[in-house]
SEVO-633980 format. One record per residue (C-alpha): residue in one letter; x, y, z. Coordinates in steps of 0.001 Angstrom, whole numbers, plus 500000, padded with zeros to 6 digits. Example, Ala and Ser with C-alpha at 12.3 -4.5 7.8 and 13.67 -1.06 7.14 Angstrom:
<sites>
A512300495500507800S513670498940507140
</sites>
This chain:
<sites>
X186358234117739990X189967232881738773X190732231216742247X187158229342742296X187869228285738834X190980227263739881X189515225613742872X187380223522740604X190014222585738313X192287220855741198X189268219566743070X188166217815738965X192219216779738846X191516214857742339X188153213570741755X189251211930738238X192296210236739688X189974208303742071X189400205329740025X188170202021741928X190688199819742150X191075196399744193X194950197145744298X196532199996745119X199923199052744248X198811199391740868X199040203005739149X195824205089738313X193973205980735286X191095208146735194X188197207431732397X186531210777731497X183459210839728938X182513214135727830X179709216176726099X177502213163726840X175303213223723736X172544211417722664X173322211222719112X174592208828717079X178168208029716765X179756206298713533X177894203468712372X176378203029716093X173031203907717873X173605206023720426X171804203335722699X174242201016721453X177433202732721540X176816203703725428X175762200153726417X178655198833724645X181720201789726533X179472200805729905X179547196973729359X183347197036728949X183963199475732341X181585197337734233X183928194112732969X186586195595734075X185603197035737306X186418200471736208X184379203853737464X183907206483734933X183306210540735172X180830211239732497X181096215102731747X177520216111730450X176877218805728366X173591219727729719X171784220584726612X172737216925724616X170905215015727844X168037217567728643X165471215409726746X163465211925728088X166750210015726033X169250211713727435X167799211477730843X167498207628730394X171119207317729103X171896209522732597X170056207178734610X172002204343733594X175517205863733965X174578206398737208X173173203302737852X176458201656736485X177992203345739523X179663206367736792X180228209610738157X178079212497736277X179454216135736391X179377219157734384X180341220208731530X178441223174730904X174575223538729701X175658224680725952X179192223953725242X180341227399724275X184272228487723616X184436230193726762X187686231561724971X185280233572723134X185818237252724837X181829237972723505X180702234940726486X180599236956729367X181324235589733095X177482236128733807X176685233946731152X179104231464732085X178264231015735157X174692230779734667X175565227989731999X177033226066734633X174143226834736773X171930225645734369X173607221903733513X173826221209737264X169822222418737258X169846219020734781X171878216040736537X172130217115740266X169260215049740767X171207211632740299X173165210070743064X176195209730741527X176647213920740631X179875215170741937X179951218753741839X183460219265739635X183703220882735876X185438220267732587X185589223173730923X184784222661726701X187325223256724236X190204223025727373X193566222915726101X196608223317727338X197638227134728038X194824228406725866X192315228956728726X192002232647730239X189543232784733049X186877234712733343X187311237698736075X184704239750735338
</sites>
């Protein structure tokens, strides 16, 4: 289980880095959105806010991973906001059905895995999915991986 999640991890490091450029002289940077809620942000309507980070990617010819927490987009809003990332030309990948602390030694790799299973059971559908993961809560040298 360690080496797959490794696996993943390197594969996400390689996806995100592929940001469309027109110049490759020019050095990288990789957009990530995560948690990919519905609700609203600040002062803004969640319809709002996303149309407004989309508008400014599209004007600047810049692709997107949007990391969806499954359970924020499994609704008829969230599937519309989805729609329209993907449309945009975004990529959509996971990041986990529920958003648990998989630091948390009580989450179990059963249930993490079928988490995973279970946001990829909501947005493999649109053409844009990449199968790669963002772990929640991932920071640097806290993570232990699930073996068992």
């Amino acid at each position: 289980m360690g080496k797959i999640l490794g696996s993943i991890i390197i594969t996400l490091l390689f996806v995100s880095c592929q940001v469309k450029s027109t110049k490759t002289e020019k050095p990288y940077i990789a957009f990530s959105f995560d948690d990919g809620s519905t609700k609203n942000i600040l002062s803004y309507d969640n319809t709002e806010w996303n149309s407004m980070i989309r508008k400014q990617l599209k004007d600047n010819d810049i692709q997107a991973v949007w990391f969806v927490a499954g359970k924020s987009v499994d609704n008829d809003k969230g599937k519309q906001l989805l729609q329209k990332w993907n449309d945009d030309g975004h990529i959509i990948a996971n990041h986990t059905y529920s958003h648990f602390n998989y630091n948390n030694s009580s989450i179990t790799c059963k249930k993490f895995i079928e988490d995973i299973q279970k946001c990829d059971s909501v947005i493999f559908k649109y053409e844009n999915y990449k199968k790669i993961l963002r772990l929640p809560y991932l920071k640097r040298r806290q993570y232990h991986f699930k073996t068992r």
